[in-house]
C-alpha positions in Angstrom: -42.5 -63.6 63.3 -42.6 -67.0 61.4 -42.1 -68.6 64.2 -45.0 -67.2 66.0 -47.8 -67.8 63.3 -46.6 -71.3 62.8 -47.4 -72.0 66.5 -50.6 -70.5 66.5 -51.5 -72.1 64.2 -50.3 -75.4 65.7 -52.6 -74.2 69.1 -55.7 -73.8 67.3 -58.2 -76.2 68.5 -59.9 -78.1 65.9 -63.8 -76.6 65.4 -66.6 -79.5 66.1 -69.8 -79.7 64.6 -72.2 -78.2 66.8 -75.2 -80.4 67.8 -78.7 -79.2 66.6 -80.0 -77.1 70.1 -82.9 -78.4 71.8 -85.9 -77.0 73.3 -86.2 -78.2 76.9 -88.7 -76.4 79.3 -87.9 -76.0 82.9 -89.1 -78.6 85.5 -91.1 -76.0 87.0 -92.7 -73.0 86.3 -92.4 -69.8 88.4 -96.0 -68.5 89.0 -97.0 -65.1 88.0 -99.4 -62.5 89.2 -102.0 -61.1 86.8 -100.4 -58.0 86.6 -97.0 -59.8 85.3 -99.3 -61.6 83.0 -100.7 -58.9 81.5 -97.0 -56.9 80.9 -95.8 -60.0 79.1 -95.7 -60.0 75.0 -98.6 -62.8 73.7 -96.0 -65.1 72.4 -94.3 -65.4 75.7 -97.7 -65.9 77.0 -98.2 -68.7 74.9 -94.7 -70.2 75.9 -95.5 -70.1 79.3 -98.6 -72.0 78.4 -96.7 -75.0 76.3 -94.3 -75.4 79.4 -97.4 -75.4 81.5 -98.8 -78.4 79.6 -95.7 -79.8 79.7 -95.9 -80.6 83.2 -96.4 -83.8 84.6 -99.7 -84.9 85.7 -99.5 -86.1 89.2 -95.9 -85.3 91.0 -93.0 -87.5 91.5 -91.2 -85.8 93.9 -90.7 -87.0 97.7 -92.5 -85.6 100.0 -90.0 -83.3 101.2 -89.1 -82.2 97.5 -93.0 -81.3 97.5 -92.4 -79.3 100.7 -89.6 -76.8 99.2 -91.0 -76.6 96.3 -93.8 -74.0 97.5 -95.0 -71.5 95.5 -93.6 -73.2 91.8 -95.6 -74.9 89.4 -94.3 -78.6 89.2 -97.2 -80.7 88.1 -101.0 -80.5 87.7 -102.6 -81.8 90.9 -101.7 -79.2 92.8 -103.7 -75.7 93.2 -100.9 -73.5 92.3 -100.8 -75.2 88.6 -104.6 -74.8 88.4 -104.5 -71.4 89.6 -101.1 -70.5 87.2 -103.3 -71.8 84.3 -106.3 -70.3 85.4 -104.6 -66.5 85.5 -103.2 -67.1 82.0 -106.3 -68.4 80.3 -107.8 -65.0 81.9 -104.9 -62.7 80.0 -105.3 -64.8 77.1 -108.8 -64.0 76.8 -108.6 -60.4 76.6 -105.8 -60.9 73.9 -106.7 -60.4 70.4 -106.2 -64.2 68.2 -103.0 -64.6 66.6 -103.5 -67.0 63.8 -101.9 -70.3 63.8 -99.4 -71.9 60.7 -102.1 -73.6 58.8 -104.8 -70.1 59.6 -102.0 -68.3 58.2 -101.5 -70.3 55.0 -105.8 -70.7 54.1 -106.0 -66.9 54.3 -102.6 -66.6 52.2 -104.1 -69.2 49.6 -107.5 -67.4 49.9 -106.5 -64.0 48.8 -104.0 -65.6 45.8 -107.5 -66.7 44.3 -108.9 -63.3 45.3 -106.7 -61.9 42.6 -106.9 -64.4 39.6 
């Protein structure tokens, strides 16, 4: 039995720090129908927003690339982006406002001097 701990022990790999994660958005976004849209919680609503900002202005890819790529959201020239962003900005709309960091803190700091 000795024997055995000792060479597990022995086969244990040695742990590595794990790097920090990183937040990397797709290269393109899937679109979405209204109905999806509206089904989705806000905050994934608002994710789907940031990586649709995130894309590129004009497209890089070859013309072919541009070809397959039908129906996904790759950069802002093209109609399906405008019409991605469009649908969202519509759900968002009928959302109710969810307050940002600093909104969050002024009305935190605004009632503390409420009750002194």
């Amino acid at each position: 039995m000795a024997e055995e701990v000792k060479s597990k022990t022995l086969v244990e790999p040695k742990t590595q720090l794990a790097s920090k994660p990183t937040v990397q958005f797709k290269l393109s976004v899937e679109p979405k129908t209204i109905a999806e849209l509206e089904a989705m919680h806000t905050g994934t609503l608002m994710n789907r927003r940031k990586a649709l900002l995130a894309c590129p202005e004009t497209s890089v890819l070859p013309e072919l690339e541009k070809v397959l790529a039908i129906g996904e959201v790759r950069s802002k020239d093209t109609a399906v982006w405008r019409q991605a962003y469009q649908d969202l900005k519509s759900v968002l709309d009928q959302r109710e406002h969810l307050p940002s960091k600093q909104e969050r803190k002024s009305m935190r700091q605004q009632r503390a001097r409420r009750r002194f």
